[in-house]
Gaussian input, Z-matrix of N, CA and C with variables (Angstrom, degrees):
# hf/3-21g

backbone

0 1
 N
 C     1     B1
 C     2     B2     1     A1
 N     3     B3     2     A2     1     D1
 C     4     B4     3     A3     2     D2
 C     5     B5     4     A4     3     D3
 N     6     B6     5     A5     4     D4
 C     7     B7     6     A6     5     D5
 C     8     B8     7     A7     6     D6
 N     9     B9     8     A8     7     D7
 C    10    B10     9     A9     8     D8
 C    11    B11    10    A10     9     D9
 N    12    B12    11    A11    10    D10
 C    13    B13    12    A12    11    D11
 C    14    B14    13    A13    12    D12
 N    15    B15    14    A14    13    D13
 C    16    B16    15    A15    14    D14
 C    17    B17    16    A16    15    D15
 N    18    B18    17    A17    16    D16
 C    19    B19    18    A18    17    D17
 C    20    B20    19    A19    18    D18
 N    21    B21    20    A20    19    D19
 C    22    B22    21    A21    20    D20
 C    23    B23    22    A22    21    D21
 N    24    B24    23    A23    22    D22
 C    25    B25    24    A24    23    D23
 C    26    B26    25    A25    24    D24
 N    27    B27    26    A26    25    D25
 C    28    B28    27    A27    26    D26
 C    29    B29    28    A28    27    D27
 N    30    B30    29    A29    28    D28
 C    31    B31    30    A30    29    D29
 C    32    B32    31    A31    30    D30
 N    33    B33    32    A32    31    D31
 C    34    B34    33    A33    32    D32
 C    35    B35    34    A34    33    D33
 N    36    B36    35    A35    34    D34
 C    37    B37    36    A36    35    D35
 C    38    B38    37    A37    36    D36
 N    39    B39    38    A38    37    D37
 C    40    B40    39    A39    38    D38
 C    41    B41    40    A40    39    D39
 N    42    B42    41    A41    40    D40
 C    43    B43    42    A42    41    D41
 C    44    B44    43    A43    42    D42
 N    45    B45    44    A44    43    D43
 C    46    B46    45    A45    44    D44
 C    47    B47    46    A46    45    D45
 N    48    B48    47    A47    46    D46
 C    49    B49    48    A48    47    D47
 C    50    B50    49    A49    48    D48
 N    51    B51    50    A50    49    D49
 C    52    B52    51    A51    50    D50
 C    53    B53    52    A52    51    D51
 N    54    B54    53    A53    52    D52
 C    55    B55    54    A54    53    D53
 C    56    B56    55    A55    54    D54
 N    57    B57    56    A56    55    D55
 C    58    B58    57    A57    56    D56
 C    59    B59    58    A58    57    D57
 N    60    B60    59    A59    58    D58
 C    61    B61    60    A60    59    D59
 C    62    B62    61    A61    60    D60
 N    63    B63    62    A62    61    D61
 C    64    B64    63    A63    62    D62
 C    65    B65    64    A64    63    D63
 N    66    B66    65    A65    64    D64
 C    67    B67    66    A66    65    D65
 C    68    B68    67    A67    66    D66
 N    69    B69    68    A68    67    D67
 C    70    B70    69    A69    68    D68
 C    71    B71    70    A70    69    D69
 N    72    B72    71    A71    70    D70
 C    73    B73    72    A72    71    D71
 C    74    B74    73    A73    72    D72
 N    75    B75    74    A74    73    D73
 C    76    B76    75    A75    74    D74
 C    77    B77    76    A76    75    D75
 N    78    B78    77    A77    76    D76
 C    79    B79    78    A78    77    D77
 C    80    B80    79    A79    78    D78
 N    81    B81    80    A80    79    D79
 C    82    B82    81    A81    80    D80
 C    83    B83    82    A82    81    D81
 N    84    B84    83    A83    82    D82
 C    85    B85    84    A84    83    D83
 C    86    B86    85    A85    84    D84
 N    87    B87    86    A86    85    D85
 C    88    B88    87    A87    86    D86
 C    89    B89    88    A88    87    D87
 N    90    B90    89    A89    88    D88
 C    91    B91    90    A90    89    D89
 C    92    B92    91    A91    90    D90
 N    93    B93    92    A92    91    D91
 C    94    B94    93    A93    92    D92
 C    95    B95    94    A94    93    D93
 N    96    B96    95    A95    94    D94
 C    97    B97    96    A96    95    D95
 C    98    B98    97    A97    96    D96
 N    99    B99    98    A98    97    D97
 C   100   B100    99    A99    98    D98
 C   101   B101   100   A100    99    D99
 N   102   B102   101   A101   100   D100
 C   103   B103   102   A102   101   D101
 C   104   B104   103   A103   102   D102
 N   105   B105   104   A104   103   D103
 C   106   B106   105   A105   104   D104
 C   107   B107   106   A106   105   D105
 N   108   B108   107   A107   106   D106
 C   109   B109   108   A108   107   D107
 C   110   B110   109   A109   108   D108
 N   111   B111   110   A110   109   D109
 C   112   B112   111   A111   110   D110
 C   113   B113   112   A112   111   D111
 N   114   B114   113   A113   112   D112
 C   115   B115   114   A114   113   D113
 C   116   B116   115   A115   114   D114
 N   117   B117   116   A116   115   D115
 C   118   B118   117   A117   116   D116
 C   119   B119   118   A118   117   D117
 N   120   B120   119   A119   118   D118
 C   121   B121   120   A120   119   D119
 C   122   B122   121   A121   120   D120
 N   123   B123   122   A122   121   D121
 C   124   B124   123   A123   122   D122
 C   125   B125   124   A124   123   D123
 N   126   B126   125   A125   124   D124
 C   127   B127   126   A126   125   D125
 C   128   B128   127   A127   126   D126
 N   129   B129   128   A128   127   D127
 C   130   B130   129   A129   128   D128
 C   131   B131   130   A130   129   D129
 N   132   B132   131   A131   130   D130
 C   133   B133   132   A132   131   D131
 C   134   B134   133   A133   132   D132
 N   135   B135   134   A134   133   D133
 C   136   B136   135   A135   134   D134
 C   137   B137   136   A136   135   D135
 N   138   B138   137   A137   136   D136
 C   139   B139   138   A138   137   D137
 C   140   B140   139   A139   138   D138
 N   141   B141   140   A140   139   D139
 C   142   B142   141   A141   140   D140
 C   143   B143   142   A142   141   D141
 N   144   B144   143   A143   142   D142
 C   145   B145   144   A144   143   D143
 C   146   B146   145   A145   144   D144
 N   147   B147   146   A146   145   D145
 C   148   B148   147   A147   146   D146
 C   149   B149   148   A148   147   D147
 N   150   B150   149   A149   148   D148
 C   151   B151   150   A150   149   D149
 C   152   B152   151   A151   150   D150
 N   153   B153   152   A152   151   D151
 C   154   B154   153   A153   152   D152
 C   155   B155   154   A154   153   D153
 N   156   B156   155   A155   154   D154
 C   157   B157   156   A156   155   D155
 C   158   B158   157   A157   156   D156
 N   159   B159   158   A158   157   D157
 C   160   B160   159   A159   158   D158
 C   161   B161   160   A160   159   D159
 N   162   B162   161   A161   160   D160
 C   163   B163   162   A162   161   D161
 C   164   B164   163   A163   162   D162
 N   165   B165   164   A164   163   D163
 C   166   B166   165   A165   164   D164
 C   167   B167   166   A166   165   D165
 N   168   B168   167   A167   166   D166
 C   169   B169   168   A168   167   D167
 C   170   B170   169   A169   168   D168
 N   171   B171   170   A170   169   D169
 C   172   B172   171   A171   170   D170
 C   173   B173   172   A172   171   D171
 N   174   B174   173   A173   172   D172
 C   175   B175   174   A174   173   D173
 C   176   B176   175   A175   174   D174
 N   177   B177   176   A176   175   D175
 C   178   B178   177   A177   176   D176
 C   179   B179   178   A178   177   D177
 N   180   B180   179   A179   178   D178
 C   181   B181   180   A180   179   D179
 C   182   B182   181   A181   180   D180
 N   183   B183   182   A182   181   D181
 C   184   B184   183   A183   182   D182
 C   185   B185   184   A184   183   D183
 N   186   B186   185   A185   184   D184
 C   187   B187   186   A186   185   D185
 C   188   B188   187   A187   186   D186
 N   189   B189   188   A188   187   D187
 C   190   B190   189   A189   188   D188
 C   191   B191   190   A190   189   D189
 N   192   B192   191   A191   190   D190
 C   193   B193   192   A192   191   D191
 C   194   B194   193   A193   192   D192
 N   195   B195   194   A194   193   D193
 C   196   B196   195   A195   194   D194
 C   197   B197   196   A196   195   D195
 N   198   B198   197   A197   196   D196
 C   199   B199   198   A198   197   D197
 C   200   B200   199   A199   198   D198
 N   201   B201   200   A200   199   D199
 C   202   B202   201   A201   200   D200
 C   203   B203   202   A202   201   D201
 N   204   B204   203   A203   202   D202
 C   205   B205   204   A204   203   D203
 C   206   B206   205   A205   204   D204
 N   207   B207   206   A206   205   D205
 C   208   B208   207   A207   206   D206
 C   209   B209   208   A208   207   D207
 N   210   B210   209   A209   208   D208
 C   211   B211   210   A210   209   D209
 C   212   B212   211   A211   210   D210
 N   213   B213   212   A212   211   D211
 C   214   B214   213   A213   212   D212
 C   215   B215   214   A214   213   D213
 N   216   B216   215   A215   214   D214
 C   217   B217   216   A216   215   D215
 C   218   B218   217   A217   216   D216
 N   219   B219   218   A218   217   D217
 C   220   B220   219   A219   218   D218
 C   221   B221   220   A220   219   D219
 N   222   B222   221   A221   220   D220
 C   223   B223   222   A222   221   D221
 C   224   B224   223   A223   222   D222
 N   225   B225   224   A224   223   D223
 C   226   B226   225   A225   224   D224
 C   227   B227   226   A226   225   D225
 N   228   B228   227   A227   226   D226
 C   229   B229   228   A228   227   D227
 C   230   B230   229   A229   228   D228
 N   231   B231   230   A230   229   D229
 C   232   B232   231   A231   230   D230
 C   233   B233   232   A232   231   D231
 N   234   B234   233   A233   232   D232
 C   235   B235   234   A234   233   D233
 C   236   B236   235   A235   234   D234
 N   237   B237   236   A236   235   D235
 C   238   B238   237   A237   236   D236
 C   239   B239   238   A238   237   D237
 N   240   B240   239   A239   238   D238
 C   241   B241   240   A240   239   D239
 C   242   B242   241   A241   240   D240
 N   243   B243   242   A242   241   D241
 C   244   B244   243   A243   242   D242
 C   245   B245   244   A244   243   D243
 N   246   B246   245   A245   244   D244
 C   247   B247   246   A246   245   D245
 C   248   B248   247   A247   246   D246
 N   249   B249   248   A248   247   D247
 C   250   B250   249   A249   248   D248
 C   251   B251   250   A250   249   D249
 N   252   B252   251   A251   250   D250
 C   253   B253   252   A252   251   D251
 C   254   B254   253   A253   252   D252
 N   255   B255   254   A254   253   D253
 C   256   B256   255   A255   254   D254
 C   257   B257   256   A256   255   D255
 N   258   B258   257   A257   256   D256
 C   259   B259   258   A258   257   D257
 C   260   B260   259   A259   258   D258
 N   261   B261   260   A260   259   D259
 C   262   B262   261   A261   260   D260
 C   263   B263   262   A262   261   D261
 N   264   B264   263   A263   262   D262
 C   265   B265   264   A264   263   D263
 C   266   B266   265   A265   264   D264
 N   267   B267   266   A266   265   D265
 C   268   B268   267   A267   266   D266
 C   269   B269   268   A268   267   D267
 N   270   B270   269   A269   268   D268
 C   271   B271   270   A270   269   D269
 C   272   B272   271   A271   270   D270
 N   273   B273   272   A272   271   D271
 C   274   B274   273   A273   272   D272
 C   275   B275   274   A274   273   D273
 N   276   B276   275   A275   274   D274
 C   277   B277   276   A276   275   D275
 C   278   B278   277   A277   276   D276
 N   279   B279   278   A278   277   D277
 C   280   B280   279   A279   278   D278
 C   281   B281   280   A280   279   D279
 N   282   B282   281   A281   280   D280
 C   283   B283   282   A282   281   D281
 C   284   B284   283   A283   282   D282

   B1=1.4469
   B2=1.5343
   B3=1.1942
   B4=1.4135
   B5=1.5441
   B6=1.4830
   B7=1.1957
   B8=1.8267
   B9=1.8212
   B10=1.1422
   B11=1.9934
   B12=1.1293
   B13=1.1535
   B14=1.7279
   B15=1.0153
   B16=1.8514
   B17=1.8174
   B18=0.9683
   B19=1.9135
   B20=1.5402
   B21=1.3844
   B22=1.5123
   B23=1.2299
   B24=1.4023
   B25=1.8308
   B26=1.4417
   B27=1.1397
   B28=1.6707
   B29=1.7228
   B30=1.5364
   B31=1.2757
   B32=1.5458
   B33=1.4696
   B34=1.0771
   B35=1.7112
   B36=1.1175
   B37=1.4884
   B38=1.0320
   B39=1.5275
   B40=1.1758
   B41=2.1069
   B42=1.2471
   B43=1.8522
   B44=1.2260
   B45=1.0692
   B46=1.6518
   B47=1.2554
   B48=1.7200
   B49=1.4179
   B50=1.5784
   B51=1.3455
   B52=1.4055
   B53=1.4194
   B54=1.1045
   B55=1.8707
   B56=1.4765
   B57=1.4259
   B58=1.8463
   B59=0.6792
   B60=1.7340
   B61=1.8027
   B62=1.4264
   B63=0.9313
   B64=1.2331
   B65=1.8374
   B66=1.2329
   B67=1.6513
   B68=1.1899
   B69=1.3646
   B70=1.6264
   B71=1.3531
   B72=1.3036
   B73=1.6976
   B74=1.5351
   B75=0.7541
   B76=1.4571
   B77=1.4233
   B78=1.7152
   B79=1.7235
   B80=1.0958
   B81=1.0540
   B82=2.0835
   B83=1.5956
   B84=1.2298
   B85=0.9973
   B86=1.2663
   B87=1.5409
   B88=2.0529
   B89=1.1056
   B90=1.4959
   B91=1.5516
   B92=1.7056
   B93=1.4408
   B94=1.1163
   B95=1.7073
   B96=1.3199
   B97=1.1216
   B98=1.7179
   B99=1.0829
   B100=1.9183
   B101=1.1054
   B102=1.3708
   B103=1.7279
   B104=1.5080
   B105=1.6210
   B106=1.5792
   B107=1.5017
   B108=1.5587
   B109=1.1787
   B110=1.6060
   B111=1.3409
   B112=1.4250
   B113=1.2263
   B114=1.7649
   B115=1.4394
   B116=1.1952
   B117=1.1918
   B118=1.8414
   B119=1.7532
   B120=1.6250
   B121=1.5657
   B122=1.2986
   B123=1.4209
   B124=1.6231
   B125=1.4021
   B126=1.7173
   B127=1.2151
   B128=1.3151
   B129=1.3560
   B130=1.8734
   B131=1.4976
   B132=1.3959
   B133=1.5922
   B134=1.9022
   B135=0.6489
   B136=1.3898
   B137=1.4919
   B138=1.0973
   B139=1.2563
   B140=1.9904
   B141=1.2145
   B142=1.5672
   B143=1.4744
   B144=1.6642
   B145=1.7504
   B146=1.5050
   B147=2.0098
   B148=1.4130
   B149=1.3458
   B150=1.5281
   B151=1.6645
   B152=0.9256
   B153=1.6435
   B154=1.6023
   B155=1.7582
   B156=1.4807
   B157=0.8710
   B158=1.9918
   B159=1.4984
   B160=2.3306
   B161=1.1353
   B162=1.4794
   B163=1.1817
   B164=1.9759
   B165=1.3476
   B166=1.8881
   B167=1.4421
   B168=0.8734
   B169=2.0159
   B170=1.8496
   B171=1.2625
   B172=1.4225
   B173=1.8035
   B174=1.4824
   B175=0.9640
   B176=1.8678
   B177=1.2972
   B178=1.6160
   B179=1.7706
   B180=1.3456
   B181=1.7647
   B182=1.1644
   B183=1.7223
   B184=1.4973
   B185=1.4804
   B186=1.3733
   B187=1.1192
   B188=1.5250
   B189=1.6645
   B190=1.3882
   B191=1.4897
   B192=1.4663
   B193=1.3339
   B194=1.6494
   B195=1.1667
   B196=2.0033
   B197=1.3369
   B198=1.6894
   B199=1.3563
   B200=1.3810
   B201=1.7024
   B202=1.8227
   B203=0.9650
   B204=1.1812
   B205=1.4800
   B206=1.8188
   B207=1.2761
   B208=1.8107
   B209=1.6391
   B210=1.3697
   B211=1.3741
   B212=1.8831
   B213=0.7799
   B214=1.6060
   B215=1.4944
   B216=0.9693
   B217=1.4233
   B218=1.5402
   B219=1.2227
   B220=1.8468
   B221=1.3636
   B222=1.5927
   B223=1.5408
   B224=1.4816
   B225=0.9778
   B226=1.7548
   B227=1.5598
   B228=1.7753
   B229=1.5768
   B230=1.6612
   B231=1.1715
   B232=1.7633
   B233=1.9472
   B234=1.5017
   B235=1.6986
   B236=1.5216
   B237=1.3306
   B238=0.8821
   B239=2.2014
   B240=1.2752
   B241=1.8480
   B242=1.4055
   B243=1.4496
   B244=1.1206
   B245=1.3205
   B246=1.1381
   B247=1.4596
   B248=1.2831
   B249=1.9414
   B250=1.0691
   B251=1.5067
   B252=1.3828
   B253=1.3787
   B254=1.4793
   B255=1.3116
   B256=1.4892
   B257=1.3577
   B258=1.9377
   B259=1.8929
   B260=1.2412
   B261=1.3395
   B262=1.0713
   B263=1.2743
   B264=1.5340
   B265=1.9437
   B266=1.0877
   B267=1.7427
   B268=1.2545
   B269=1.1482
   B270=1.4384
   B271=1.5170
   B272=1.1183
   B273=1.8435
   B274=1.4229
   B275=1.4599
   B276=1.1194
   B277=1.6930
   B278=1.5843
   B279=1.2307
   B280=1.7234
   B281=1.6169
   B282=1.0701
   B283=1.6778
   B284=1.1965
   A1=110.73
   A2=115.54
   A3=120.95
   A4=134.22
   A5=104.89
   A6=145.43
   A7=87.03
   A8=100.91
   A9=107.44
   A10=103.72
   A11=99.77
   A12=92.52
   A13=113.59
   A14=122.51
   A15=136.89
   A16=97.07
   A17=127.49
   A18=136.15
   A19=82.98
   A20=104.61
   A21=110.58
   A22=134.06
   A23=90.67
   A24=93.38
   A25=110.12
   A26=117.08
   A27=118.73
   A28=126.89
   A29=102.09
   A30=110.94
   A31=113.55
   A32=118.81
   A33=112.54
   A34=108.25
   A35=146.10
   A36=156.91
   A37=117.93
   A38=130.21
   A39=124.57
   A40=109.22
   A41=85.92
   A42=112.58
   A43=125.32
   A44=140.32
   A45=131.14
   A46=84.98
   A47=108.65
   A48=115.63
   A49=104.89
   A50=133.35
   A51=135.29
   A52=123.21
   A53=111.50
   A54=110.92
   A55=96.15
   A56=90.88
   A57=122.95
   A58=140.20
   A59=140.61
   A60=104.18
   A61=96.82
   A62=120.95
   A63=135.72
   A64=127.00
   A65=134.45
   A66=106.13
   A67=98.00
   A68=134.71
   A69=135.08
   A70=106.76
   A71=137.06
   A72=154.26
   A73=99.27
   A74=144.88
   A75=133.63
   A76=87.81
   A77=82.90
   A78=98.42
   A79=90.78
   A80=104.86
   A81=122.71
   A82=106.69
   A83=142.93
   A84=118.25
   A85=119.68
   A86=110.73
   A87=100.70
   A88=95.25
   A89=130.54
   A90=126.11
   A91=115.93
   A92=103.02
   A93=98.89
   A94=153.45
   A95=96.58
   A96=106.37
   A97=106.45
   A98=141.91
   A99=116.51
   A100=90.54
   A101=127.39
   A102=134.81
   A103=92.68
   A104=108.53
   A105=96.57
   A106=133.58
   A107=115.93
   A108=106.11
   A109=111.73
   A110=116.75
   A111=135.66
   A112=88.42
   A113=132.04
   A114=134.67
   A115=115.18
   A116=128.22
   A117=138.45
   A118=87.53
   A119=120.59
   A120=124.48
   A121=109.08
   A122=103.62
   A123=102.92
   A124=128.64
   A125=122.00
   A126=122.44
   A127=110.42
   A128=118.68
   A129=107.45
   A130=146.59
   A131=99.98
   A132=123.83
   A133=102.09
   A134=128.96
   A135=153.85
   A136=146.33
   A137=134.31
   A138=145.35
   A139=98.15
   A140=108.68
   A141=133.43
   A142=105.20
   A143=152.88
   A144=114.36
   A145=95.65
   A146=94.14
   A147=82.49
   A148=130.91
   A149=96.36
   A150=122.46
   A151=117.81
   A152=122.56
   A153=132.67
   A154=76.97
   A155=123.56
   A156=141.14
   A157=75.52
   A158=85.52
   A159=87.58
   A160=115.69
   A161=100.92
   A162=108.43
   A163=122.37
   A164=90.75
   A165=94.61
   A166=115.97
   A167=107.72
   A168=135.01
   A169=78.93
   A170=119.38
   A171=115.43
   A172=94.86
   A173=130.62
   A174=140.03
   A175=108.25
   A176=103.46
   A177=87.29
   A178=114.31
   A179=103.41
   A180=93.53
   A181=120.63
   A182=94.04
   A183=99.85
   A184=127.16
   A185=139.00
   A186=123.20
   A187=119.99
   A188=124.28
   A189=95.33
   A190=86.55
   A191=122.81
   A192=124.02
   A193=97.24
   A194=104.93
   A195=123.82
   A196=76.49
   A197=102.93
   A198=127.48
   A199=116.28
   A200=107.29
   A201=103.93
   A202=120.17
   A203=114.65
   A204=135.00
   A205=84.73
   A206=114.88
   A207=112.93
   A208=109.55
   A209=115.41
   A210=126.41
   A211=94.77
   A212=139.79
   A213=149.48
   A214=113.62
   A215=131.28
   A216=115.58
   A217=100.57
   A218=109.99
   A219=115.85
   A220=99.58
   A221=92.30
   A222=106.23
   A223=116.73
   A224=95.55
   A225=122.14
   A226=93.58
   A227=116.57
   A228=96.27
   A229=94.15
   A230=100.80
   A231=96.57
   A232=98.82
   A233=86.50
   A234=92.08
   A235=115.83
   A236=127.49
   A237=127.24
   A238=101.92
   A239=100.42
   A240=117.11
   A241=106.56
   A242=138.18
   A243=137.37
   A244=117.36
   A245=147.23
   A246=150.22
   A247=103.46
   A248=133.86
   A249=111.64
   A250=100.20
   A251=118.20
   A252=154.22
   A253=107.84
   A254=155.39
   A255=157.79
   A256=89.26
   A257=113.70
   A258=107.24
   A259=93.09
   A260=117.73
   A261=127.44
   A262=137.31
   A263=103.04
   A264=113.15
   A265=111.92
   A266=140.90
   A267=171.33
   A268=122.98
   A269=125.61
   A270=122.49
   A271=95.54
   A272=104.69
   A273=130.95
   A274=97.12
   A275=99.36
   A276=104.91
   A277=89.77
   A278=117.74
   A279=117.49
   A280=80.66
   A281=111.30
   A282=133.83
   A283=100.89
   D1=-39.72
   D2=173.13
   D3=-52.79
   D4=-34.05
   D5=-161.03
   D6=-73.74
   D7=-61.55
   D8=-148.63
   D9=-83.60
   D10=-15.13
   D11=172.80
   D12=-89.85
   D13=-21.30
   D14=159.77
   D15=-48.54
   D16=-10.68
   D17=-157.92
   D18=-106.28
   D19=-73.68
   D20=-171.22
   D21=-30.65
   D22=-62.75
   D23=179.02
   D24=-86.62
   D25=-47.82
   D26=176.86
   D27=-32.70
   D28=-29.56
   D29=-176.18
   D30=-115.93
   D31=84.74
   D32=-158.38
   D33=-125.87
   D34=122.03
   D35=174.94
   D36=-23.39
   D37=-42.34
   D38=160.61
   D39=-128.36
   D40=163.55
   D41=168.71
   D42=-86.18
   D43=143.20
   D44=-157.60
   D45=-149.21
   D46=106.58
   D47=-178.64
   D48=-107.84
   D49=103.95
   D50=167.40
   D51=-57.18
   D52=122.24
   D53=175.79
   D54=-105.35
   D55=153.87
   D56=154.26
   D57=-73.23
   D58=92.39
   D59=-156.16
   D60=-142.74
   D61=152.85
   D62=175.79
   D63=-110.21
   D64=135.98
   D65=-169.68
   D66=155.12
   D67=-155.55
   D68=-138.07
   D69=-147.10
   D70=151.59
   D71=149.48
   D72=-49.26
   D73=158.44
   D74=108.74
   D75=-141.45
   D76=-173.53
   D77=-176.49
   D78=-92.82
   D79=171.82
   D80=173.55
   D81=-80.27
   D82=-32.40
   D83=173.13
   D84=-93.75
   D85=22.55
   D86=167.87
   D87=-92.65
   D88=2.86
   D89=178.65
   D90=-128.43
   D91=31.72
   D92=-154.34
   D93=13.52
   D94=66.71
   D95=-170.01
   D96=-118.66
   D97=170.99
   D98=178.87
   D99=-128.67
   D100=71.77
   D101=161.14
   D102=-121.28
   D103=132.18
   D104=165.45
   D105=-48.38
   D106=-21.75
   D107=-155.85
   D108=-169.55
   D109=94.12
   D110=-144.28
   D111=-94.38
   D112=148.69
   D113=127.13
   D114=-82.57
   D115=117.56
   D116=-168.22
   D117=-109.20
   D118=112.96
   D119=158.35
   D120=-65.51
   D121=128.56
   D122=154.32
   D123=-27.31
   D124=-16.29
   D125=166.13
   D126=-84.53
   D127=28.74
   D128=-166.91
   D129=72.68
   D130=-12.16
   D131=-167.60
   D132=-81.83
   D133=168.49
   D134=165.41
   D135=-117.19
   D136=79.40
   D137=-145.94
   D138=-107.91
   D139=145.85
   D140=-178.80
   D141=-79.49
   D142=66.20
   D143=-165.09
   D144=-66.24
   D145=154.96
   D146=164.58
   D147=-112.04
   D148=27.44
   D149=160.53
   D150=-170.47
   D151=115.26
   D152=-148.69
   D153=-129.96
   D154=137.05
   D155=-121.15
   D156=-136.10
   D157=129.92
   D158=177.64
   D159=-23.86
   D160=-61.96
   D161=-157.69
   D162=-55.71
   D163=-27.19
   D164=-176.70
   D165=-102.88
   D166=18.99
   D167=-158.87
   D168=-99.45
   D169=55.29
   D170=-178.69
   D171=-141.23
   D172=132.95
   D173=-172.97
   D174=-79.74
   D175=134.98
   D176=-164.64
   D177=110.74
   D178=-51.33
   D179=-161.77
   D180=-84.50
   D181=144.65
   D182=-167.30
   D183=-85.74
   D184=127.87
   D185=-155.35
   D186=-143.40
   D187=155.99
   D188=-175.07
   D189=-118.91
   D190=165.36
   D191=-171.43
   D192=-149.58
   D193=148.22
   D194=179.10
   D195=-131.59
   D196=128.01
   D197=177.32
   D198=177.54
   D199=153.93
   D200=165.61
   D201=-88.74
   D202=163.95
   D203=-134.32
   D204=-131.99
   D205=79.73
   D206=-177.32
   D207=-71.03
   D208=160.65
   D209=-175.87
   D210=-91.46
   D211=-13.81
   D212=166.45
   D213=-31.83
   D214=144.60
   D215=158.43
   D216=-115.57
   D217=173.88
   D218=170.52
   D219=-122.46
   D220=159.52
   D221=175.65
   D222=-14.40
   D223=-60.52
   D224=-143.73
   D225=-94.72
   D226=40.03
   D227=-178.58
   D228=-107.43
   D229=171.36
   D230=-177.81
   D231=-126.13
   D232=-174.54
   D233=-173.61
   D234=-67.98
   D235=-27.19
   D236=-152.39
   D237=-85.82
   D238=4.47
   D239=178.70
   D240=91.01
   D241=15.82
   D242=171.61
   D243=-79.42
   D244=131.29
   D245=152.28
   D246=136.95
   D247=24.17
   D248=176.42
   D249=-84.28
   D250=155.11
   D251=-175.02
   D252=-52.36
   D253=143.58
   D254=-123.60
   D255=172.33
   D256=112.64
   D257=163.85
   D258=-101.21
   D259=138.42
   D260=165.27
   D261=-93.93
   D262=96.13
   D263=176.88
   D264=-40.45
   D265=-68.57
   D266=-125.22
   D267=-161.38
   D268=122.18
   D269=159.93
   D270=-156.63
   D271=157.39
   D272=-155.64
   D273=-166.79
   D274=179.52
   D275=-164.77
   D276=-103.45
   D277=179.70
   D278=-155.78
   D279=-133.02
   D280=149.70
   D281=-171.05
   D282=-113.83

């Protein structure tokens, strides 16, 4: 039984690679983008969450988040590769 459940999970269709990120709320239109509510990384990039939690749904706050990084885009992505979608494992406020 052990064996067979070591089969199960081990062999699975896709990889679920978690990133680190560090970076900001804003709304989508201080960056023109028409998503309510952008995570912008300190590297500049722009990520979609696809559940930003009340409490950080505040323009301005700084935050660190462990999350995937989806191949998806959202509405609101533009040409330049910004607006793919971010699930969020973890978030906390950034120190």
């Amino acid at each position: 039984m052990a064996l067979l459940s070591f089969f199960l999970f081990s062999c699975s269709d896709e990889d679920i690679y978690i990133s680190e990120l560090r970076g900001t709320i804003v709304e989508g239109a201080t960056v023109s983008l028409s998503c309510e509510y952008i995570f912008q990384t300190d590297g500049g990039r722009y990520y979609v969450p696809t559940f930003l939690p009340a409490q950080y749904k505040q323009n301005g706050a700084l935050v660190f988040i462990k999350g995937e990084i989806l191949d998806e885009l959202s509405d609101c992505a533009n040409l330049s590769g910004d607006g793919a979608f971010i699930r969020i494992e973890q978030i906390s406020t950034a120190n």
